[in-house]
C-alpha positions in Angstrom: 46.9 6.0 -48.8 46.8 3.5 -46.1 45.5 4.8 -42.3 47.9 5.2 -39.8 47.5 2.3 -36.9 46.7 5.0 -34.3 43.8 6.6 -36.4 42.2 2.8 -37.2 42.5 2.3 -32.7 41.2 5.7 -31.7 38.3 4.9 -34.2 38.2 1.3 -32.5 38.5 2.7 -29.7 35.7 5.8 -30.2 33.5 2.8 -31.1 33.4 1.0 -28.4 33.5 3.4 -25.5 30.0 4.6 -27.8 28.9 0.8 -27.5 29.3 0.6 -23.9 27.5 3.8 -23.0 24.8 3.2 -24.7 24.8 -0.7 -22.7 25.0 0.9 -19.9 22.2 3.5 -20.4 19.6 0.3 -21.5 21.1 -1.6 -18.4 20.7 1.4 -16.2 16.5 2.2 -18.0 15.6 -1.4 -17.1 16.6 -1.4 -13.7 14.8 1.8 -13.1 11.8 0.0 -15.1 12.2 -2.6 -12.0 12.2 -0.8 -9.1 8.7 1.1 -9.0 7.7 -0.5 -6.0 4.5 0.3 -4.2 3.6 -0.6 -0.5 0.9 -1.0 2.2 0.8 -0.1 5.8 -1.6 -0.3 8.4 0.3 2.6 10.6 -1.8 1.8 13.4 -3.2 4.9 14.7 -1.2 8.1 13.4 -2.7 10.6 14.9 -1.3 14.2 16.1 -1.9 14.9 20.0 -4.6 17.4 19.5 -8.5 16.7 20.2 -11.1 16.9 17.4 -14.5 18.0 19.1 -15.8 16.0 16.3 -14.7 12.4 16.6 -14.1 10.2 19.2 -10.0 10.6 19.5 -9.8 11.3 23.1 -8.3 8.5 24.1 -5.5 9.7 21.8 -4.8 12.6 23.3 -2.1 13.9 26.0 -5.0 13.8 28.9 -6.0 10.7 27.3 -6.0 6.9 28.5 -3.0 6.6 25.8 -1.2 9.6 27.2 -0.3 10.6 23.9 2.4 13.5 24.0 4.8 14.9 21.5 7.7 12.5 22.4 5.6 9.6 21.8 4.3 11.2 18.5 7.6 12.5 17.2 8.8 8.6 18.1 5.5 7.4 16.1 6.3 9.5 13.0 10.3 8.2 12.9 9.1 4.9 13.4 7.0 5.1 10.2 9.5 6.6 8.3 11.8 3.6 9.0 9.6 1.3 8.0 9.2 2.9 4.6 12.9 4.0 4.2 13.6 -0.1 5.1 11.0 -1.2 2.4 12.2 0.9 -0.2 15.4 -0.8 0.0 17.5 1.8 -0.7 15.6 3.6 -3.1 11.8 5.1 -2.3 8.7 3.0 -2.8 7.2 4.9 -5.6 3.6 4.7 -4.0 2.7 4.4 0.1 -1.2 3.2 0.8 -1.7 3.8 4.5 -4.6 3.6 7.1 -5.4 5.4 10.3 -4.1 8.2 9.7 -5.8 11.5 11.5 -5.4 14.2 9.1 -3.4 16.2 6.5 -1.2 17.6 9.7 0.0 14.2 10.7 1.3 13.6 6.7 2.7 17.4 6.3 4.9 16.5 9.4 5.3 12.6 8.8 6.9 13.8 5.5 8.5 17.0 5.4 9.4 17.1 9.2 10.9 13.7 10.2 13.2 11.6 8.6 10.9 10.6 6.0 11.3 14.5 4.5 14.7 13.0 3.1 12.5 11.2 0.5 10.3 13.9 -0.6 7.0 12.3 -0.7 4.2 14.4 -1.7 0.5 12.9 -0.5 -3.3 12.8 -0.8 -5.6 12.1 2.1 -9.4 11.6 2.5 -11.3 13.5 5.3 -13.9 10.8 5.9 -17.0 10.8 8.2 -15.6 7.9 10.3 -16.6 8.2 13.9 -12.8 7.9 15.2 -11.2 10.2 13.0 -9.4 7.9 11.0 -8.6 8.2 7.4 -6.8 6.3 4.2 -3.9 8.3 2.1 -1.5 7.9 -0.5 2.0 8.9 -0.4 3.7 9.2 -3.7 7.2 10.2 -5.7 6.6 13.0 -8.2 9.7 11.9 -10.1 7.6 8.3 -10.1 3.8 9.2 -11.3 2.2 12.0 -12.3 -1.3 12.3 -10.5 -4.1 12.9 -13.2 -7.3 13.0 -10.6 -8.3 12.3 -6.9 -12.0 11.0 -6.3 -13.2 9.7 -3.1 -16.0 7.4 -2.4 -17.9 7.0 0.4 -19.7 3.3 1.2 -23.2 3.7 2.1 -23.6 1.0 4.6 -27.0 -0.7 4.5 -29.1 -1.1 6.5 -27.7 1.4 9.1 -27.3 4.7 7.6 -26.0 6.2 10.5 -22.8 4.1 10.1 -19.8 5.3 9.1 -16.7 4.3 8.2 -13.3 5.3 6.2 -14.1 6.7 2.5 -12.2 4.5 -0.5 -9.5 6.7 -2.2 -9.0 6.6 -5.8 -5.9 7.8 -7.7 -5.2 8.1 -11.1 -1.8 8.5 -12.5 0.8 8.4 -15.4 3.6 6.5 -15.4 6.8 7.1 -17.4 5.7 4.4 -20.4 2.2 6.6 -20.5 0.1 3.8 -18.8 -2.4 5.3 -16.6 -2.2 3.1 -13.0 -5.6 3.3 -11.1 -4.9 3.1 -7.4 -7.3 2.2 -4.7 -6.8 3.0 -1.0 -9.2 0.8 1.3 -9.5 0.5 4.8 -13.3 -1.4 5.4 -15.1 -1.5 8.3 -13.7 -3.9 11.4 -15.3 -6.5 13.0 -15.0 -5.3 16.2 -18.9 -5.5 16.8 -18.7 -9.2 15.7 -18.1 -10.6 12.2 -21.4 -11.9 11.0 -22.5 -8.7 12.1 -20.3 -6.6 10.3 -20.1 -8.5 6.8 -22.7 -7.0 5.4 -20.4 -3.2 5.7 -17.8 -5.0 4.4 -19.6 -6.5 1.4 -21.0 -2.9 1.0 -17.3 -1.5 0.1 -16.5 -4.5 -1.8 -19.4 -3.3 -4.1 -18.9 0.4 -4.5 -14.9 -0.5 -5.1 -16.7 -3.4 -8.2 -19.1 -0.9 -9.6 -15.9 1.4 -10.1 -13.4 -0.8 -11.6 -16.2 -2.6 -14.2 -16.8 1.0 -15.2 -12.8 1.7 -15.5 -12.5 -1.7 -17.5 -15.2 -0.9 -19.8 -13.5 2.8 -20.4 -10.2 1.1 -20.6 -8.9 -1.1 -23.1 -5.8 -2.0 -21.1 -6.7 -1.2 -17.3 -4.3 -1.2 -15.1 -5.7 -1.2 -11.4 -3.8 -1.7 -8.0 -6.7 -1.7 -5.3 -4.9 -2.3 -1.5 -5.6 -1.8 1.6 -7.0 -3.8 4.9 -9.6 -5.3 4.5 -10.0 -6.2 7.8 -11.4 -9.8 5.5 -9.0 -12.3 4.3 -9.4 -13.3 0.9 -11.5 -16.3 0.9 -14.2 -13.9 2.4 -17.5 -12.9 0.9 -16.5 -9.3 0.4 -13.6 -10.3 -1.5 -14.0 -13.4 -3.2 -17.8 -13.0 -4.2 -19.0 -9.2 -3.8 -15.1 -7.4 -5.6 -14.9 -11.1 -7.5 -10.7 -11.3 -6.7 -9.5 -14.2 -8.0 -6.7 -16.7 -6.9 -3.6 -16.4 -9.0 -4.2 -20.0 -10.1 -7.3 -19.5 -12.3 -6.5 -17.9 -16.0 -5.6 -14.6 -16.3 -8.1 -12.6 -18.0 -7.7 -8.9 -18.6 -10.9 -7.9 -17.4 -10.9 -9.5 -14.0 -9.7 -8.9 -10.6 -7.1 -11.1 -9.0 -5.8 -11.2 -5.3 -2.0 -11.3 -5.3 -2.2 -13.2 -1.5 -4.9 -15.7 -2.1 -3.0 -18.3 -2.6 -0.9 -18.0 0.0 -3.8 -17.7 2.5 -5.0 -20.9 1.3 -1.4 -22.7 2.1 -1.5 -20.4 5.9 1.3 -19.6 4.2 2.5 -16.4 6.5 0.3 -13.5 7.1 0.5 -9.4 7.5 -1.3 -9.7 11.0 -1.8 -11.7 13.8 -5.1 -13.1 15.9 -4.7 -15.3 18.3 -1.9 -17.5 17.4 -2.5 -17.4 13.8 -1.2 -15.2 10.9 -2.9 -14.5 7.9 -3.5 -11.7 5.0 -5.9 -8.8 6.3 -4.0 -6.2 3.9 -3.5 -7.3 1.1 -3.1 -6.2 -3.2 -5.7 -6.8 -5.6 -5.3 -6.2 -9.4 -6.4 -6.2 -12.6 -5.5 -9.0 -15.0 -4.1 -6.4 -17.1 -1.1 -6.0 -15.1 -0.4 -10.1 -14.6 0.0 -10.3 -18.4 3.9 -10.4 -19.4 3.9 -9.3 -22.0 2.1 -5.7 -21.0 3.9 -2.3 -20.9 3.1 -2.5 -17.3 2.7 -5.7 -14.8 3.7 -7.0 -11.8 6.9 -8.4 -11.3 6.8 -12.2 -10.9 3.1 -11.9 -10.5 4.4 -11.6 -6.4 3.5 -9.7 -3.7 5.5 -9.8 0.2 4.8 -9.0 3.4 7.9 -7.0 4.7 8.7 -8.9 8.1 12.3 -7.6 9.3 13.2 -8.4 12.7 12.8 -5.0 14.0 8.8 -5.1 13.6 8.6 -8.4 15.0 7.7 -8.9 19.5 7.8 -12.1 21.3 4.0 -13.3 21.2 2.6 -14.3 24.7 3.7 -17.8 26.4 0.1 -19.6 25.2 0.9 -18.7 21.7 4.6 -18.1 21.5 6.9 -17.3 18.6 6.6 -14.0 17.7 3.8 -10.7 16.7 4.4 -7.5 15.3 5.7 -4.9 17.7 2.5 -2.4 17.8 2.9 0.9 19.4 0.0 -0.1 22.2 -0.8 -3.3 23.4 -4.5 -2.5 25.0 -3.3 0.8 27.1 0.1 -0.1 27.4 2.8 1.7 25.7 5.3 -0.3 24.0 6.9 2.8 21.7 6.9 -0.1 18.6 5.6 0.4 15.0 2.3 -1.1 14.5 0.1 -4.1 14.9 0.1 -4.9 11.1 3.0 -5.7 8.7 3.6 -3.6 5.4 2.9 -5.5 2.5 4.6 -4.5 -1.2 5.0 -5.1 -4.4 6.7 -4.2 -8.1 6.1 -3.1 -10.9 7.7 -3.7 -14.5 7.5 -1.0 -16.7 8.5 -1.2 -20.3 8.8 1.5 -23.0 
């Protein structure tokens, strides 16, 4: 008995309709498997209004030099939640590093108060002994990574004990292919007291942050490990290039190494998160293991790239003597300016396979 026409095109028909869901559901798993993207920001002193007896925030305060008030907070807070909104390009960074920020309050009301809380971020924050208050978190998507353990770490800095500075954050989480990512949150010390003077602090974090990862890379066949933060070093530093041993993207990949995502382009002065006098160049920056540059790994980083996000918005007309333009901070000295910070966000991506 021969099939009717209409049975042999419904079947046709059946097929292909089967055919094209299933090519849309691989197209729409890889593009989710692009677009885990992670970011750094250097929020520039997010900090709540109150005074902490125990560090030196005065200054930050509404009887302060700053004058710092609710409106100017509340503005702070939206202006940080733009930022990350406008980074996530329409979908939210999976993971936000950030320094100086105050405390726990600022991030409960940064995201479940203002117009981040749209995004649902959960975080993790340190509570360091740094003599200004001033801390390193991580802002995550639950949907995104599934946080195995928060450690810690705090620098000893040799040979003044007394000094302090931020603690180094580390996160471990599980992504959706079952890779564990190892995240590192830095903010080392400045070099406001001059820079041969402060290296040696520097270097100091730079080691504790190397003693870690060797130890992760010996655990881990296949480590995966993001360190960013500001470094408040550029890459062809001591602390980075000798003490953490980062690597320029143009030297072999090997699985077991580190490699800085922006050393290359601070070689070229090719572009910068932050600006000194005139000159750009990378103070925060990604680090990573060679695991992740590898292709051909269940997890890497796209294109082996990293950016610094520079919309016009976050950019200010530099002084006359060095012209062109800076990013639009929220304080130039004691002025107010109501702008985002004195640092660009940096970011990258990561491919994820199955």
């Amino acid at each position: 008995m021969l099939t009717p026409i209409s049975d042999v095109m419904s079947g046709l028909a059946s097929r292909y309709i089967s055919l094209l869901i299933v090519c849309l559901t691989l197209a729409l798993q890889l593009k989710s498997q692009e677009k885990f993207r992670i970011m750094f920001y250097n929020v520039e002193n997010m900090y709540d209004t109150k005074d902490n007896p125990k560090t030196n925030d005065d200054d930050l305060t509404p009887n302060g030099q700053l004058h710092w008030n609710n409106a100017r907070y509340w503005k702070k807070l939206n202006n940080i939640s733009k930022v990350v909104s406008s980074v996530g390009s329409g979908l939210p960074p999976a993971l936000v590093g950030m320094c100086e920020v105050e405390n726990s309050s600022v991030l409960f009301d940064l995201t479940k108060k203002a117009t981040l809380r749209k995004d649902k971020y959960e975080y993790i924050i340190t509570d360091s002994k740094d003599s200004r208050g001033s801390n390193v978190a991580l802002l995550y998507q639950r949907d995104q990574i599934k946080i195995v353990s928060t450690k810690t770490y705090r620098p000893i800095i040799e040979p003044d004990y007394y000094k302090t500075t931020r603690d180094i954050l580390h996160v471990t989480g599980k992504i959706v292919n079952g890779d564990l990512l190892d995240i590192f949150v830095c903010h080392f010390p400045s070099r406001n007291e001059g820079i041969k003077k402060t290296r040696t602090y520097r270097i100091r974090c730079a080691e504790l942050i190397k003693q870690k990862t060797d130890s992760l890379m010996r655990i881990r066949k296949q480590a995966a490990i993001i360190i960013m933060g500001d470094f408040n070093d550029y890459p062809q530093d001591v602390s980075l290039k000798d003490a953490l041993k980062a690597k320029s993207l143009k030297t072999p990949t090997q699985s077991k190494s580190l490699y800085n995502l922006f050393y290359h382009k601070a070689e070229t002065k090719d572009g910068g998160s932050y600006k000194y006098r005139g000159k750009w160049n990378y103070l925060d920056q990604f680090i990573v293991s060679g695991y992740l540059l590898t292709q051909n790994s269940k997890t890497s980083i796209k294109g082996n790239e990293a950016h610094v996000y520079s919309a016009e918005y976050l950019l200010h007309d530099d002084s006359k003597k060095y012209g062109e333009k800076k990013p639009f901070r929220t304080y130039l000295g004691f002025k107010y300016l109501g702008g985002y910070s004195d640092h660009l966000p940096i970011y990258t991506d990561l491919l994820i396979k199955n």
